[in-house]
C-alpha positions in Angstrom: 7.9 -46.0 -12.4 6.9 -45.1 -8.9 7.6 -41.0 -9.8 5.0 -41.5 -12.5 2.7 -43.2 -10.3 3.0 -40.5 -7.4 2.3 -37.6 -10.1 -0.7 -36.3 -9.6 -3.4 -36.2 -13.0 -2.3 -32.3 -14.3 1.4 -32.8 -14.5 0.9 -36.7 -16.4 -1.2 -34.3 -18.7 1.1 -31.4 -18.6 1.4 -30.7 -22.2 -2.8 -30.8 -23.0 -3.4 -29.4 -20.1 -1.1 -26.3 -21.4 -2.4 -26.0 -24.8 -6.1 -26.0 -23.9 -5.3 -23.1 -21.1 -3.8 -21.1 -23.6 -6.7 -22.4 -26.3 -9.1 -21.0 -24.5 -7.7 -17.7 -23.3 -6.9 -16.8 -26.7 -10.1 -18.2 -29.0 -13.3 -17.6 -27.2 -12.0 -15.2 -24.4 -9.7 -13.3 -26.1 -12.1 -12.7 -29.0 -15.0 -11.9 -27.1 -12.9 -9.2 -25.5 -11.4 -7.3 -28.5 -15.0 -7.3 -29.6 -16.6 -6.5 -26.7 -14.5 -3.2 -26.5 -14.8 -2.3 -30.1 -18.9 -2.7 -29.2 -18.4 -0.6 -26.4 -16.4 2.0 -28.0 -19.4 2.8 -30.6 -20.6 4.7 -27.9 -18.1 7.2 -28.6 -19.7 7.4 -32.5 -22.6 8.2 -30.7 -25.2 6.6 -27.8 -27.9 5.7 -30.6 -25.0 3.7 -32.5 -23.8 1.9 -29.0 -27.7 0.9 -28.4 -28.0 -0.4 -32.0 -24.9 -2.7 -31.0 -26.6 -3.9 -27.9 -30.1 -4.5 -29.7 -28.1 -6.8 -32.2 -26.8 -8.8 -29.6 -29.9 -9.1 -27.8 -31.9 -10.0 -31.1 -30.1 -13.5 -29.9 -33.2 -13.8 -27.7 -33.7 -17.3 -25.4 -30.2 -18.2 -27.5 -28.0 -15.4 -25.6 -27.8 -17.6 -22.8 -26.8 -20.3 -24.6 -24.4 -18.7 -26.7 -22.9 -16.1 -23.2 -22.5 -19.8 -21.0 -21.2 -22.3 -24.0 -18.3 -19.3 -25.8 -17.9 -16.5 -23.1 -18.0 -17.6 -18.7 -17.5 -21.3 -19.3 -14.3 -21.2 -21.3 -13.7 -18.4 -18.8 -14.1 -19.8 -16.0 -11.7 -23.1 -17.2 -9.3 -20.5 -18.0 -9.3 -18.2 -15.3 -9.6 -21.5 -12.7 -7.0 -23.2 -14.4 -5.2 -20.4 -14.0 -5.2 -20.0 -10.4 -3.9 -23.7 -10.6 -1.0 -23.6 -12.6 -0.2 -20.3 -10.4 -0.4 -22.2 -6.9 2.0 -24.9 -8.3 0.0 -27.7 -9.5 1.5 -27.4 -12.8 5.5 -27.2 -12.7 7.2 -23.9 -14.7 8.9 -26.1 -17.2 7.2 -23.3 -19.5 9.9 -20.7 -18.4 11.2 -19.0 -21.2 14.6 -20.0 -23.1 15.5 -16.8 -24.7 14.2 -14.0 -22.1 13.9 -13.5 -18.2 10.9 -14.9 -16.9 9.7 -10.8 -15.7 7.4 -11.2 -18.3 6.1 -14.9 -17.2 5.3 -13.4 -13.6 3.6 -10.7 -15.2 1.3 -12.7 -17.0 0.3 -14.6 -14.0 0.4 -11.2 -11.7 -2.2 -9.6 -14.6 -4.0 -12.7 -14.8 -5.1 -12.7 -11.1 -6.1 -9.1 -11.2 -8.0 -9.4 -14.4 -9.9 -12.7 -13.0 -10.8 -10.9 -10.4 -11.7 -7.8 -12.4 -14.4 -9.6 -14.7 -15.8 -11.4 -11.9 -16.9 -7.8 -10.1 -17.4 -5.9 -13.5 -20.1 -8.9 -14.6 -21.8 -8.7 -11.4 -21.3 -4.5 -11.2 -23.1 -4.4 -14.5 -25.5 -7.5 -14.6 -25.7 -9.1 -11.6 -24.3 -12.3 -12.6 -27.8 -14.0 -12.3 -30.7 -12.5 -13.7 -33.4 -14.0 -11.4 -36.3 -11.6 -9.8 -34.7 -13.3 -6.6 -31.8 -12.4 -6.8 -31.2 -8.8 -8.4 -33.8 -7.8 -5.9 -32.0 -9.2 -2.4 -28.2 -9.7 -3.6 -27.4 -8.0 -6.5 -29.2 -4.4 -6.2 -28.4 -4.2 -2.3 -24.8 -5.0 -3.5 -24.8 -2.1 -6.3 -24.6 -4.8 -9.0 -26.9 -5.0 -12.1 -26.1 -1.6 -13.0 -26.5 -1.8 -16.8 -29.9 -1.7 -18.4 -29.7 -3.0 -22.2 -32.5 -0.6 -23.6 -30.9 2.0 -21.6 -27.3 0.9 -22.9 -24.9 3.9 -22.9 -26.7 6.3 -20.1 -27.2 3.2 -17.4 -23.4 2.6 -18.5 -22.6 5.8 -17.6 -24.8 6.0 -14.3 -22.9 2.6 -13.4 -19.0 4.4 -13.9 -20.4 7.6 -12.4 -17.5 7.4 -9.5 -14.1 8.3 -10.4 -13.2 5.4 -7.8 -15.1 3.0 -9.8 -14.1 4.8 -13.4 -10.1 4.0 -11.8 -10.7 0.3 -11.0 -12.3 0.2 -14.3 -9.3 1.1 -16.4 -6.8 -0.7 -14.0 -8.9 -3.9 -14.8 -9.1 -3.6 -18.2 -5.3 -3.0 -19.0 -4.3 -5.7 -17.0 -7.1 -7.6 -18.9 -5.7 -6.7 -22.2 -1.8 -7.1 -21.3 -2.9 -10.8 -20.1 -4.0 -11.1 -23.7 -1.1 -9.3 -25.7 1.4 -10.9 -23.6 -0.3 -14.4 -23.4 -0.4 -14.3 -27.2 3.3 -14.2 -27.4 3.7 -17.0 -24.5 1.3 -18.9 -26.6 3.5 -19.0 -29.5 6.2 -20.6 -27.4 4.0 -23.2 -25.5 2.8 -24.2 -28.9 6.3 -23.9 -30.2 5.2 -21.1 -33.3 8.0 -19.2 -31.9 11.4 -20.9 -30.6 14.0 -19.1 -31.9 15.4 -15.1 -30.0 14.9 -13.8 -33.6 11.0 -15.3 -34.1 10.0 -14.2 -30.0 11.3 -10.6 -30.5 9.6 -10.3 -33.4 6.3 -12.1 -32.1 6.7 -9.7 -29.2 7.0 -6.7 -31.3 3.9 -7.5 -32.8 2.1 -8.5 -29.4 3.1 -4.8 -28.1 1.9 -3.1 -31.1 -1.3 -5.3 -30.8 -1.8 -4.6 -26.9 -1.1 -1.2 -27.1 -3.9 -0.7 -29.8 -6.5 -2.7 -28.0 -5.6 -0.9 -25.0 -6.5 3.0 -27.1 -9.4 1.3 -27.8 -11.0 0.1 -24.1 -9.5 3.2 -22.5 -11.2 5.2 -25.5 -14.5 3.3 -24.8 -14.7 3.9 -20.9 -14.0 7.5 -21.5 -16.9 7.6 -23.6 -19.1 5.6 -21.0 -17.7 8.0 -18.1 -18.6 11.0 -20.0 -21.5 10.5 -22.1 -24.6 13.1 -21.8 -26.9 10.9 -19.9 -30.0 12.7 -20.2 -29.5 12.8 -24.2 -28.4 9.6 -24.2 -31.6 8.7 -22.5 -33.9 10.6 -25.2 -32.4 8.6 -27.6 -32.9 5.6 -26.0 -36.5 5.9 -25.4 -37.2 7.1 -29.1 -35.3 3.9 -30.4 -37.3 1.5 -27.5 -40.7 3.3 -28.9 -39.7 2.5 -32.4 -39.0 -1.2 -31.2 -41.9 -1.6 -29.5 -44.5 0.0 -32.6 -42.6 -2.6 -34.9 -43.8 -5.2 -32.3 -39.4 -6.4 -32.3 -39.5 -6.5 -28.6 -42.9 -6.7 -26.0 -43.8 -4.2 -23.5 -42.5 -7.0 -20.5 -39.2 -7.2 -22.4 -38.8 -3.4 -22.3 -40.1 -3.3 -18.5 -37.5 -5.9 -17.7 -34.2 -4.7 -19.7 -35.0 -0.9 -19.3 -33.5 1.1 -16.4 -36.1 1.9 -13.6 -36.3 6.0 -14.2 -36.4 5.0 -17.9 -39.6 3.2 -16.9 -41.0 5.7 -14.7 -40.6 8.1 -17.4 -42.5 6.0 -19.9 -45.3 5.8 -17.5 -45.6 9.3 -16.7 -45.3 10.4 -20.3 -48.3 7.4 -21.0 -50.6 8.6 -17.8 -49.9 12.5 -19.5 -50.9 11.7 -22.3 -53.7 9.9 -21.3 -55.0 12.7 -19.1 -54.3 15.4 -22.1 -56.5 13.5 -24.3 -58.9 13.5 -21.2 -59.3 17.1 -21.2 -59.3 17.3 -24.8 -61.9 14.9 -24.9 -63.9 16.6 -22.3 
């Protein structure tokens, strides 16, 4: 009675607490992630195919916010803070493993730290985490953050991973972003008791590797592509796709001002002010 009273809220809840951790690293966070590097491995089809990918999602309009806050950061955030929890002992390890050493349990929390912080610099590298005029202009541009322009997808990409320091950190923070995944998949199945027996977990685990490894070809495949994309041609194609955008009337001239990159914009001026002046000599 009085060891149940002194327990603090997480370990009376233990076993919920558990399942909706590992709930919500696998279903919204997990699955954003294999797509998010299949997305940004298109680049490597070509930069007009990785743009097209990045116009889709933005088609989402005033819902993107909606749809990035309620299925990507905030089940990311209860996961990753969580997380941090369980690892500084407010939850107790009775989730050590029956049938293997717990190398792989430390693992999964030593990759989970490193991936949290990973995402938490690569979504402010690349967008700034807020996207008010505020902001990007006095905290995230002095801070090289916002790097990524969506109508200038693949080259502003490619501008952003331009240092081989950067390109490193990158690809350290992505495998241990991935082996968090493959690995927590195959915890998963034990906390949720899919996989109990030393037969079922080495086969689970089999499948986990295969799984990790593959996902793993394809985000180092994808930030190869970024690091080493033609940025000039990349940008040619963007700004024929954001011309064909904007004659269709899919996206406004203020859209295109605030989601290009700012040479991409500069260029668009000067091209519209020579062309203006070459029909002013024409004219005259």
């Amino acid at each position: 009675m009085g060891s149940t009273e002194s327990s603090t809220f997480l370990e009376r809840n233990e076993f919920l607490i558990r399942r909706l951790h590992s709930l919500a690293g696998l279903i919204p966070v997990g699955a954003y992630m294999c797509i998010h590097l299949l997305t940004n491995a298109s680049v490597l089809d070509s930069p007009g195919r990785f743009q097209t990918a990045v116009y889709q999602i933005h088609s989402l309009g005033a819902a993107l916010p909606v749809v990035e806050w309620g299925f990507i950061f905030l089940p990311l955030l209860f996961h990753g803070i969580l997380g941090v929890v369980i690892i500084r002992g407010g939850l107790p390890n009775s989730g050590a493993y029956r049938y293997t050493s717990n190398i792989r349990y430390s693992l999964q929390r030593g990759s989970g730290m490193v991936a949290m912080v990973f995402i938490l610099w690569h979504v402010f590298h690349m967008h700034g985490w807020f996207h008010t005029a505020w902001w990007l202009e006095n905290v995230a541009h002095p801070f090289f953050g916002a790097q990524f322009s969506p109508f200038n997808a693949a080259s502003s990409a490619g501008a952003a991973l331009g240092s081989s320091l950067v390109a490193i950190l990158y690809a350290i923070g992505m495998l241990s972003c991935v082996f968090h995944l493959a690995n927590g998949i195959w915890t998963m199945g034990i906390t949720w008791g899919v996989w109990i027996s030393p037969a079922a977990q080495k086969r689970a685990s089999f499948v986990c590797s295969v799984f990790g490894v593959g996902l793993a070809v394809v985000g180092m495949s994808a930030l190869w592509g970024m690091k080493t994309v033609d940025q000039e041609a990349a940008r040619q194609v963007e700004h024929k796709m954001l011309e064909a955008k904007l004659a269709s009337g899919e996206i406004t001239e203020e859209e295109a001002e605030e989601k290009s990159a700012p040479h991409a914009a500069e260029a668009e001026t000067g091209a519209a002010q020579a062309e203006s002046e070459s029909d002013t000599h024409t004219g005259g």
